[in-house]
N, C-alpha and C positions, 0 to 999 in steps of 0.2 A: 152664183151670188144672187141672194136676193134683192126687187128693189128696193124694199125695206133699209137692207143693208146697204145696196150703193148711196142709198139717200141718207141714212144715219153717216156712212164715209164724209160723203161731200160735205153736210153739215160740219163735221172735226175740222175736214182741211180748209173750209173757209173761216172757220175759226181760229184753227192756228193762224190761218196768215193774218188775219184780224189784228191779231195780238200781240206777234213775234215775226209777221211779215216783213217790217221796217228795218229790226236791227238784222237778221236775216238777210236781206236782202244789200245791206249796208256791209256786212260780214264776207259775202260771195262776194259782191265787188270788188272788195279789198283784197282776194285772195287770188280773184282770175282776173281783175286788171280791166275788164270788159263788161260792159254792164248788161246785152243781151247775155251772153255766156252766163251772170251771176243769175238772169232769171231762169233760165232751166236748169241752173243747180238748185235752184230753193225751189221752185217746182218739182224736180226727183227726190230733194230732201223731205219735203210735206208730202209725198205719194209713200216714201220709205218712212216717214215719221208715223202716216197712217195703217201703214202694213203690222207696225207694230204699238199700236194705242194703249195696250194695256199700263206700258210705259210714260203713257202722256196723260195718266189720270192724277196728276199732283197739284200741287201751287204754280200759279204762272213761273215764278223763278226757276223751278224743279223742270218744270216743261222747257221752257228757254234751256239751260244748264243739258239736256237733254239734246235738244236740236240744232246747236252748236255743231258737237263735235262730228253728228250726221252731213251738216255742211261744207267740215273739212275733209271728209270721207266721200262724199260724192264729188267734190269737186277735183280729189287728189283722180278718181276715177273717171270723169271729163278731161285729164290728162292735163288741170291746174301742178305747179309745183308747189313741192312742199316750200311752208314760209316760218320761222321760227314762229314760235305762240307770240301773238299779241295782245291787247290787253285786256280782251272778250274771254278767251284761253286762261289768261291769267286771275279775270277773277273768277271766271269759275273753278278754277283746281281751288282759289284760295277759301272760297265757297265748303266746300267741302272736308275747309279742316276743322277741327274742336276747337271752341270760345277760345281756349286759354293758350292754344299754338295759335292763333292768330293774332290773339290781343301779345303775346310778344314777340312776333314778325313786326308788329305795328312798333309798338317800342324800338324794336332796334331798327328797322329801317326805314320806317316812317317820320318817325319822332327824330332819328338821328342819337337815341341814346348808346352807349357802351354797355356789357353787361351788367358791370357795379347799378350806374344808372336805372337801369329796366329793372333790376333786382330789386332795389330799392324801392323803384315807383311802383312794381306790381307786389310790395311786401315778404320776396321769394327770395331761397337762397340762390345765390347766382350758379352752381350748379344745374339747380333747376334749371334755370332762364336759357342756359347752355342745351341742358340734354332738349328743352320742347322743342327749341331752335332748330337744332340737329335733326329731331325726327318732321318736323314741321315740312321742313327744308326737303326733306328724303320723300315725304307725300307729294309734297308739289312736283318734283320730278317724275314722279309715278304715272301722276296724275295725268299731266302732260306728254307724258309717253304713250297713255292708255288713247290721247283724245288724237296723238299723231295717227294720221289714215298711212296704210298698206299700200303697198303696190304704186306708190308714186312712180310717175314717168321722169 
């Protein structure tokens, strides 16, 4: 590696932490209980975040959304347990779904409305409101499943 390159490295990885260092590091804590422990997990997370950069050229959200679920993946491999998604997890899968399966996740379970309800307010047949619901619901799970780390102890 050249020093070019180690130096263009170091630059990213103080920039990621710059940026995403706090919720990061606030994320490992919560996950290994320990707060030295959480900082050599986001330390292996931003070395593995940097290993693979080409991934980390988006919007800060896209970048975060990214380094997440690297931190539950390094951490489950620091021999952290698995912890159900919390709500870091949670907005990111819900991140990831289309305007109109979100805006009626929000309706029904945000707003507290019924289908009639949500159908009405989003101007949809309530079948609609039904089927986005249904697949909305089927991504998050997905999603969450994609972001659970392997090989937990």
């Amino acid at each position: 590696m050249s020093r070019r390159d180690r130096t263009a490295g170091e630059v990213l990885v103080r920039r990621l932490f710059a940026e995403h260092g706090a919720a990061l590091l606030a994320y490992a804590t919560r996950l290994s209980g320990d707060r030295a422990r959480a900082e050599e997990i986001v330390r292996a997370t931003l070395l593995r975040a940097w290993s693979q950069g080409a991934a980390l050229s988006e919007d800060r959200g896209a970048v975060r959304a990214h380094l997440l679920p690297i931190v539950r993946t390094v951490a489950a491999e620091h021999g952290v347990q698995a912890v159900p998604p919390g709500p870091m997890e949670m907005l990111v899968a819900v991140g990831t779904l289309p305007p109109e399966q979100r805006e009626v996740l929000n309706q029904l379970y945000f707003q507290g409305r019924d289908v009639k309800e949500a159908a009405a307010s989003l101007g949809l047949p309530a079948e609609t409101v039904k089927s986005r619901s249904y697949e909305a619901l089927r991504r998050l799970r997905e999603a969450l499943r994609a972001a659970e780390p392997t090989g937990v102890t």
